[in-house]
VOGU-3710 file (C-alpha; in Angstrom, 3 decimals, decimal comma):
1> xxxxxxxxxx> 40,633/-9,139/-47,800  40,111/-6,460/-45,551  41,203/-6,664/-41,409  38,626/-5,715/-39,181  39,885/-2,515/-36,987  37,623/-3,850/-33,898  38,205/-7,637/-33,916  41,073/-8,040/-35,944  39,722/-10,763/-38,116  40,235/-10,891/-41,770
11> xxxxxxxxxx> 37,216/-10,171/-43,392  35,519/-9,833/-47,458  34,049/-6,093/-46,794  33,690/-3,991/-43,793  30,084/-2,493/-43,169  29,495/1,186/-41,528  28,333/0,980/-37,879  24,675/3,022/-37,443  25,414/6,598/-36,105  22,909/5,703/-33,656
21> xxxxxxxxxx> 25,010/2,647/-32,320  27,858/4,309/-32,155  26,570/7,358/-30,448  24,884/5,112/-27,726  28,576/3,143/-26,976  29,814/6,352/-26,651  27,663/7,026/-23,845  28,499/3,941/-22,670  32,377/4,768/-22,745  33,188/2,689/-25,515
31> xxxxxxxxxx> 34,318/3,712/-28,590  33,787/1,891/-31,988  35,289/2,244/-35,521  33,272/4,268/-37,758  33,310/0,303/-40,050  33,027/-2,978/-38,800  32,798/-6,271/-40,028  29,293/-8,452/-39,837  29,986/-10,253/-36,487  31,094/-7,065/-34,882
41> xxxxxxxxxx> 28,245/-5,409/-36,386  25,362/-7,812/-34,816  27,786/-8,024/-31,403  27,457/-3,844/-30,999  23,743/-4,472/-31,681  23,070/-6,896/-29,135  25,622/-5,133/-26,808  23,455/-1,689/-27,161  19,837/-3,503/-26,863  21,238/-5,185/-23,793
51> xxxxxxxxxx> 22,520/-2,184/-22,235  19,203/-0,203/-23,181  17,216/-3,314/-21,416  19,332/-2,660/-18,517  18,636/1,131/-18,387  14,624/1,139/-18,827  15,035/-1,776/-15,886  16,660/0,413/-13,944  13,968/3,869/-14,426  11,357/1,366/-13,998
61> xxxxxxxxxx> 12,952/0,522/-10,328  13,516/3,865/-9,596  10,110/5,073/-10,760  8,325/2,503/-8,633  10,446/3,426/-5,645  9,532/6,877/-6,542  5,948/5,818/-6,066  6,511/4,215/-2,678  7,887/6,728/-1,434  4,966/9,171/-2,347
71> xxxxxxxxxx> 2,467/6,418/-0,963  4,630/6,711/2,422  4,549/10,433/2,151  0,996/10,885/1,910  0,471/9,977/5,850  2,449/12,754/6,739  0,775/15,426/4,453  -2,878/14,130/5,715  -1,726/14,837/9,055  -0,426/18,462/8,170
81> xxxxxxxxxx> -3,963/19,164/6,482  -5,968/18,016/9,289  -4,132/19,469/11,567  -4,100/22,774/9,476  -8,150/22,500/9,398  -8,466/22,210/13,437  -6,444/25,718/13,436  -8,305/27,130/10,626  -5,406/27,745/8,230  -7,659/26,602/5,669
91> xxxxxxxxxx> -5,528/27,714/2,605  -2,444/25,957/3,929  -4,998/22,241/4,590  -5,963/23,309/0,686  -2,444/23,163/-0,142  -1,415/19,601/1,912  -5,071/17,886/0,164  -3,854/19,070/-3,123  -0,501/17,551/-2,643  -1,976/14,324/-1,213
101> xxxxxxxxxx> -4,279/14,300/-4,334  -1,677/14,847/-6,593  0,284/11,723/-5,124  -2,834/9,524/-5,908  -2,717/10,895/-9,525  1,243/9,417/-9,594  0,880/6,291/-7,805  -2,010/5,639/-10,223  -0,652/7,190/-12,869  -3,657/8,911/-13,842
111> xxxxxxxxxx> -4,120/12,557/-15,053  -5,306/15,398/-13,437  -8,871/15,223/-12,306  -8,992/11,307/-13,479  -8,473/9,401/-9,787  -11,026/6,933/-9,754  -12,210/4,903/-6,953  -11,774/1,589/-9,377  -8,204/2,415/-9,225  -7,963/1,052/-5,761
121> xxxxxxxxxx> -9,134/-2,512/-6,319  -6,492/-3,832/-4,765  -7,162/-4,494/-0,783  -4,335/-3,318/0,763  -5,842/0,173/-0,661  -9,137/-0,077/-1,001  -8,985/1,340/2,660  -7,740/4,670/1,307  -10,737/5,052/-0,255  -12,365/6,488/2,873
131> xxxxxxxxxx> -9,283/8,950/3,005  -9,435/9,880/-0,526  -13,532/10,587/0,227  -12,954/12,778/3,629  -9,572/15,040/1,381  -12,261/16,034/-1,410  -15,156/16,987/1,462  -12,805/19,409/3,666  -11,614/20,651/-0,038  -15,341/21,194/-0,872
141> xxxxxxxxxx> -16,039/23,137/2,222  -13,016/25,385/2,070  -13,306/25,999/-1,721  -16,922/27,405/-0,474  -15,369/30,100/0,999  -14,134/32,050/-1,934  -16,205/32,170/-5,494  -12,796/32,428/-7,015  -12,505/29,114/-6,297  -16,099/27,927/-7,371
151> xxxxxxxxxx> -14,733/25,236/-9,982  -12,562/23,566/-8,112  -15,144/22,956/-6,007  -17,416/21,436/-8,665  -14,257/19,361/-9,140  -14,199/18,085/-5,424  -18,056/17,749/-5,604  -17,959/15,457/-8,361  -14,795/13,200/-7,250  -17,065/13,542/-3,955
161> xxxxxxxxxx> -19,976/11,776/-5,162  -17,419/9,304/-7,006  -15,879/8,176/-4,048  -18,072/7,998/-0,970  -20,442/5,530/-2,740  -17,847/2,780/-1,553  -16,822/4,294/2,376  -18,582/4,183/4,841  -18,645/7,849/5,996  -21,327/7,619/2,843
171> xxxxxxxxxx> -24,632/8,191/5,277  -22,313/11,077/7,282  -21,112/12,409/4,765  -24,774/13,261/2,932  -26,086/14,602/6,829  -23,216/16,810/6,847  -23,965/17,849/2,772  -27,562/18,706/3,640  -26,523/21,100/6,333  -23,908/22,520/4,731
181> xxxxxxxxxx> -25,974/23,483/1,853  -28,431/25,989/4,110  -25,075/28,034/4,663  -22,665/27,552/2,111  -22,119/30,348/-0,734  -22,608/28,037/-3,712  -25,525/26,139/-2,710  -25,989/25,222/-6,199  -22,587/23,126/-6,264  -24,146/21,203/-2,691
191> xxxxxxxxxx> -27,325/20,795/-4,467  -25,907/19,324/-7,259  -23,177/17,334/-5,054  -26,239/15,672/-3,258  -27,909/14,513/-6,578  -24,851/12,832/-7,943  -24,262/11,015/-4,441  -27,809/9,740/-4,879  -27,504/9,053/-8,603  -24,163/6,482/-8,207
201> xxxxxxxxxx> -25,646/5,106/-5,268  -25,142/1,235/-5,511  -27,607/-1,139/-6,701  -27,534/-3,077/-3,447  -28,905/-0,610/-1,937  -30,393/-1,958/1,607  -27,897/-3,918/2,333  -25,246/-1,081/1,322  -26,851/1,091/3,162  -26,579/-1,363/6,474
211> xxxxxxxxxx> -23,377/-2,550/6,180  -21,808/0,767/5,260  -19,630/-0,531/2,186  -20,390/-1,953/-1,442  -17,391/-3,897/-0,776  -18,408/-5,438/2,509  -18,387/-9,333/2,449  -22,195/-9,185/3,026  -22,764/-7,145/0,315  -21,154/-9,506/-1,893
221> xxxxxxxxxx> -22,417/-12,544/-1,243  -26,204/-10,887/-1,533  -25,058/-9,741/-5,340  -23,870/-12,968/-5,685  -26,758/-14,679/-4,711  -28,310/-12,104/-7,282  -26,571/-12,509/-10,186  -26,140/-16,578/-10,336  -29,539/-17,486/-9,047  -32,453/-14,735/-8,595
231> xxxxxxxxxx> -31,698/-13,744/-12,378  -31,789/-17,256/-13,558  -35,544/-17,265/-12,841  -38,562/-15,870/-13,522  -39,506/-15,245/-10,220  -36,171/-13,904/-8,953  -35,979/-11,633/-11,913  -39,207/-10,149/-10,579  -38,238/-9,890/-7,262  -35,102/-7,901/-8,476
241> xxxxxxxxxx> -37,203/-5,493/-10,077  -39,637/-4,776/-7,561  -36,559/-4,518/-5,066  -34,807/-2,007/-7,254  -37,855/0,005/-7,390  -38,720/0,211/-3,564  -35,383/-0,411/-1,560  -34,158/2,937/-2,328  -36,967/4,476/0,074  -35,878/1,881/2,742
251> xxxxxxxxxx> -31,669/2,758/2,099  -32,562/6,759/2,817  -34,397/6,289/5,874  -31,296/4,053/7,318  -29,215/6,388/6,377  -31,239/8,704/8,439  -32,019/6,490/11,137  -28,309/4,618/11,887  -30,265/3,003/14,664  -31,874/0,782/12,802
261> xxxxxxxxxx> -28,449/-0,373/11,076  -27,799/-2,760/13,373  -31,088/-5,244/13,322  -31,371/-4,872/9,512  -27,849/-6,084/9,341  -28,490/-8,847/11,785  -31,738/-10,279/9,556  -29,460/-9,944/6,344  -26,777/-11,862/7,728  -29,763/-14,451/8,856
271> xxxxxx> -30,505/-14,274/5,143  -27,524/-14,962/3,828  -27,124/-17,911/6,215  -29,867/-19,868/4,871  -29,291/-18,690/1,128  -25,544/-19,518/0,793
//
């Protein structure tokens, strides 16, 4: 019989306690004998998996109040880069978009170039959207100014075209686009902005068009009405087709006539009133 040198208790055989363990209670500020018996053994164990537990608890706390903190940030650094682009220090509102960017890319830990407009499902920042949208168009227009910088602008073009499909700066923003592409020094990258804008345009497209938003209640109820009873038929299957092929006409011109928003909104919600 053998005593154990950490509990005391007379024990058969001692066992060697893991390097590993032992290194970790020494972090802890405990020391252990370099052998142990059994109980001691599983009691270090459980004493290091529980203190481990505790320590990824606490990274993931701070981490997420990392986060927050960043998401609070971001109002400030908006500010600073619009404020920057009414004086015309254009390098400097480069800078405070790149940061604000950047925080998106941590919040939803996502990697560079990777923030996706899915990413902000949740409502209480699905508004940002519109923000995210307007950062990547003043980031398009000042990376125009230098060819140096002709990438990053196919970068902003693209996230561009990602985003604005779901604001409602969408119809503004394309005016603007079209403009901006008689004068700008890489026409090409407006051209090819303006394409992918109309490409990802969604499905819905009159009543996305009217309402401003693919997210808008209206919206939803129409694809609703869509999906669980026009596509059940034959009929309704037809009409779907022959929609998709001629309400794309119909979005562009309200998109170029925002007078007529207004009534065409009014005789969808009518619509949706007697459908629902």
């Amino acid at each position: 019989m053998v005593q154990c040198p950490r509990c005391g208790i007379q024990v058969t055989e001692l066992h060697p306690v893991p390097s590993e363990l032992a290194m970790k209670m020494q972090a802890a500020g405990t020391s252990v004998p370099t052998q142990v018996c059994v109980g001691c053994n599983t009691e270090i164990q459980r004493t290091v998996a529980a203190s481990s537990g505790g320590i990824l608890m606490a990274q993931e706390r701070a981490k997420e109040q990392h986060r927050m903190q960043l998401w609070k940030n971001r109002v400030q650094l908006i500010k600073q880069a619009r404020m920057c682009m009414s004086q015309k220090m254009y390098t400097q509102a480069a800078a405070a978009y790149e940061k604000y960017i950047k925080i998106m890319e941590i919040v939803f830990e996502c990697k560079k170039g990777e923030l996706k407009p899915e990413l902000f499902k949740e409502s209480a920042r699905h508004t940002e959207l519109t923000v995210v949208a307007s950062v990547y168009w003043d980031l398009l227009r000042i990376y125009d100014m230098n060819e140096r910088y002709a990438d990053r602008q196919s970068i902003c073009a693209k996230q561009l075209a990602s985003f604005i499909r779901y604001t409602p700066i969408y119809s503004d923003i394309i005016r603007r686009a079209e403009i901006f592409q008689r004068s700008a020094k890489n026409p090409a990258i407006i051209k090819q902005f303006l394409k992918m804008s109309s490409e990802s345009r969604p499905r819905c497209f009159i009543a996305t068009a009217a309402f401003e938003s693919a997210y808008s209640p209206e919206v939803l109820q129409l694809r609703q009405f869509r999906d669980q009873v026009l596509k059940k038929h034959t009929l309704g299957r037809a009409f779907v087709y022959y929609y998709y092929k001629l309400s794309p006409r119909i979005a562009c011109a309200l998109d170029r006539h925002p007078w007529a928003k207004p009534p065409v909104r009014a005789l969808l919600r009518s619509l949706i009133r007697r459908v629902t």
